[in-house]
N, C-alpha and C positions, 0 to 999 in steps of 0.2 A: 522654432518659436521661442520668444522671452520665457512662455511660463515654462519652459523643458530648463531654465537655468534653475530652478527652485527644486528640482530632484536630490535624493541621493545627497542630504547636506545635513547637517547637525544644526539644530535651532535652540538655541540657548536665551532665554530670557532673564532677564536683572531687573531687579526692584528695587530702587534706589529712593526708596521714601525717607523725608526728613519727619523727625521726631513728631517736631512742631505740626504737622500735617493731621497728624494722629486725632488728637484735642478736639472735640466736636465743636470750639468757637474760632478756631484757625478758617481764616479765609478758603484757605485751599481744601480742607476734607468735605467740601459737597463739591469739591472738583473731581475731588475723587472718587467717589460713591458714581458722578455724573459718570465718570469714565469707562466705571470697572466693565460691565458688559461691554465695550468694545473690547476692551483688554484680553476677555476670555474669549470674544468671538475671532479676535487673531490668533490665540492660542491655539484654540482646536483647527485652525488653517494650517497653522505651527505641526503640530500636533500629526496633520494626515498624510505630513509632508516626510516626517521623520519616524522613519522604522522604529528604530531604538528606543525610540521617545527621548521627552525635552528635557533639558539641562537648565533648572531655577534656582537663582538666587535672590535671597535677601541681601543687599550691600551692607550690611550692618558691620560692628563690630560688637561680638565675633563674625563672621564669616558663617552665613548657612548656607548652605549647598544641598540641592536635589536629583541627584541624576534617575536617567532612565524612568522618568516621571511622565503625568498627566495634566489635564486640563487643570482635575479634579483638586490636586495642589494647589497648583496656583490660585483658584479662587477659593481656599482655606487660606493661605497664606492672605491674599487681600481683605480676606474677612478679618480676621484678625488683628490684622493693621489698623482697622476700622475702630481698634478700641485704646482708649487714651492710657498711653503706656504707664509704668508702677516709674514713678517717682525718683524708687531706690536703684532702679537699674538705668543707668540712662544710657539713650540710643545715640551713637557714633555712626553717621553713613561713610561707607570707605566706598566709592566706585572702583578707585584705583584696584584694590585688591580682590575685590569680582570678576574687574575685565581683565587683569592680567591672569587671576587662574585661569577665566575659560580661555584665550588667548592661547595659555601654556598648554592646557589639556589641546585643546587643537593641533597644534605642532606636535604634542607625542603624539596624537593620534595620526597624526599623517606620516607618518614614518610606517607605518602596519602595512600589508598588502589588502587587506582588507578596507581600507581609508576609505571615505567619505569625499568628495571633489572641492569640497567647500564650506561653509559656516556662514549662517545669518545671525549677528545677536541683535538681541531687542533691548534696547535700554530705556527702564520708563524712570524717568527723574522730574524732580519740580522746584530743588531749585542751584544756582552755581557751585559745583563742589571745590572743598577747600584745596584736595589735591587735585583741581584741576590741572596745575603743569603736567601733574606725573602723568595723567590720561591723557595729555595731548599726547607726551613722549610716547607713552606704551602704543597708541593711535601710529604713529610715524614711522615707528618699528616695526610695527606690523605691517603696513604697505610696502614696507623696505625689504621683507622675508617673502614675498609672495611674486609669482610669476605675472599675474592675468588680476585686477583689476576685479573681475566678478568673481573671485575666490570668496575672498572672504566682505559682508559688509556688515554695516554696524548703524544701526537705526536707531536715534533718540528720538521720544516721545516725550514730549514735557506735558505736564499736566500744568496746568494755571496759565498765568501769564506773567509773571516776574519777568522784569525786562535786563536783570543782569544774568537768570539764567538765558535766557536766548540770545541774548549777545555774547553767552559762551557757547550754545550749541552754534550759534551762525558761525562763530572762529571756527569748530572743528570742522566743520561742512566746508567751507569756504577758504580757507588758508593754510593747512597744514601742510598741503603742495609749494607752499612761496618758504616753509620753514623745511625743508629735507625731505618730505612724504613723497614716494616713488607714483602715487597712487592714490587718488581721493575713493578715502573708502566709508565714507561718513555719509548718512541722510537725515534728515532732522523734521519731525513735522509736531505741530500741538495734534493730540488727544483726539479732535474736534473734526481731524482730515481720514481719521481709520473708520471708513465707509464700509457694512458688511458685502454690500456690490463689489467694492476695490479692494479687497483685503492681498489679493492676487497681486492687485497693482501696487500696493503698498508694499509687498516684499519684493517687489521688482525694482521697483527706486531703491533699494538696502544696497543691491547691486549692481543695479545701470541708474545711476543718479544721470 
């Protein structure tokens, strides 16, 4: 059966919220308040699927990282986002440097006799990142290190509807394979498709798109 692919695999979620999101007169932050229960009701699916527990990050710069985590994080972390950042610290979103550490943490970890068979990350974004090339790259590489297709997949989640970020998630879903990608390992959906009925099926597209 499909859902026996979703065993035995490290689930990694990224939070790639833009600054501007934060600000309670930004278009997008009742996108996001809309969303956050699904967010967490995939989580805890996340969540029963992974022993160890889940691997969270903020894509900020710096870099925060949660290993061996909970639901319970995650929706601290989205609370929090929920407040209009300090002025003097300002929010730089790096994707690149999220998915290439978890990326790298997977590859060490498959080298262990103990390994994991595969990896789902979840990427929630809202809107085109700047270093998009280098996340196509790191995307392409990664299909290119991998034997099987359903190893590892990589689900974006956009929140909103900005139409240049979804004509960069549809590139990575859709074309990485015509630029070198051994393997389309990309699925892409808005916020508005993560159904608590489908959440199953939703991490089955990460996989078998």
């Amino acid at each position: 059966m499909l859902t026996n692919l979703l065993n035995d695999r490290d689930y990694i979620i990224i939070i790639a919220r833009s600054a501007a999101s934060r600000e309670q007169n930004h278009p997008l932050y009742e996108h996001w308040l809309a969303a956050q229960a699904s967010l967490i009701d995939l989580a805890k699916k996340c969540q029963e699927l992974d022993s160890d527990g889940l691997t969270v990050y903020e894509a900020s710069t710096p870099l925060w990282k949660y290993e061996n985590t909970d639901v319970k994080r995650l929706a601290e972390i989205l609370q929090r986002q929920n407040t209009t950042p300090d002025p003097a610290n300002l929010i730089k979103i790096s994707l690149q440097e999220a998915l290439s550490d978890a990326l790298n943490d997977y590859f060490k970890r498959k080298a262990s006799p103990k390994a994991k068979k595969g990896a789902i990350i979840v990427v929630v974004i809202d809107e085109k990142q700047e270093d998009g090339k280098l996340v196509a790259e790191t995307i392409i590489n990664t299909a290119n290190k991998i034997a099987k297709d359903e190893e590892i997949g990589i689900s974006f989640i956009q929140i909103g509807e900005d139409v240049e970020t979804r004509e960069f998630l549809t590139y990575l879903d859709n074309n990485l394979q015509q630029v070198g990608a051994k393997f389309d390992i990309v699925d892409t959906k808005f916020w508005q498709e993560i159904k608590r009925s489908s959440i199953v099926q939703f991490l089955i597209g990460a996989i078998h798109d």
